[in-house]
C-alpha positions, 0 to 999 in steps of 0.5 A: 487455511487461507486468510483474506490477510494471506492473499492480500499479503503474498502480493507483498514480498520483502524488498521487492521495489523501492516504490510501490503504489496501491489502490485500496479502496476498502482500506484492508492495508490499515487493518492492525495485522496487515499493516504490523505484517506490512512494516516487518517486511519493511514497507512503510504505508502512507496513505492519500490522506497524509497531507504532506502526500496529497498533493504530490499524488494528485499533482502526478496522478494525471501522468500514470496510465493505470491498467 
């Protein structure tokens, strides 16, 4: 049977791209499982609230055309 974590999770293939952004209003990639899964397929996940991070998103946020 399919998880809820599988279908988030398929979307996240080994080395697949250098930089990848994701909106994740409901915070599913900081759930222990998926986030452990996340990191043994070599992402490294930082989120808006990293302080170091917040401004270069928001600085850049007005340049991306998001579908």
């Amino acid at each position: 049977m399919t998880t809820w974590r599988d279908l988030v999770l398929r979307h996240f293939q080994p080395a697949t791209a250098y930089l990848s952004l994701v909106a994740d209003p409901d915070d599913l990639l900081l759930e222990e499982q998926v986030l452990a899964a996340l990191g043994a397929r070599g992402y490294e996940l930082l989120t808006f609230a990293d302080p170091i991070l917040r401004p270069i998103l928001r600085c850049c946020a007005g340049c991306w055309k998001l579908p």
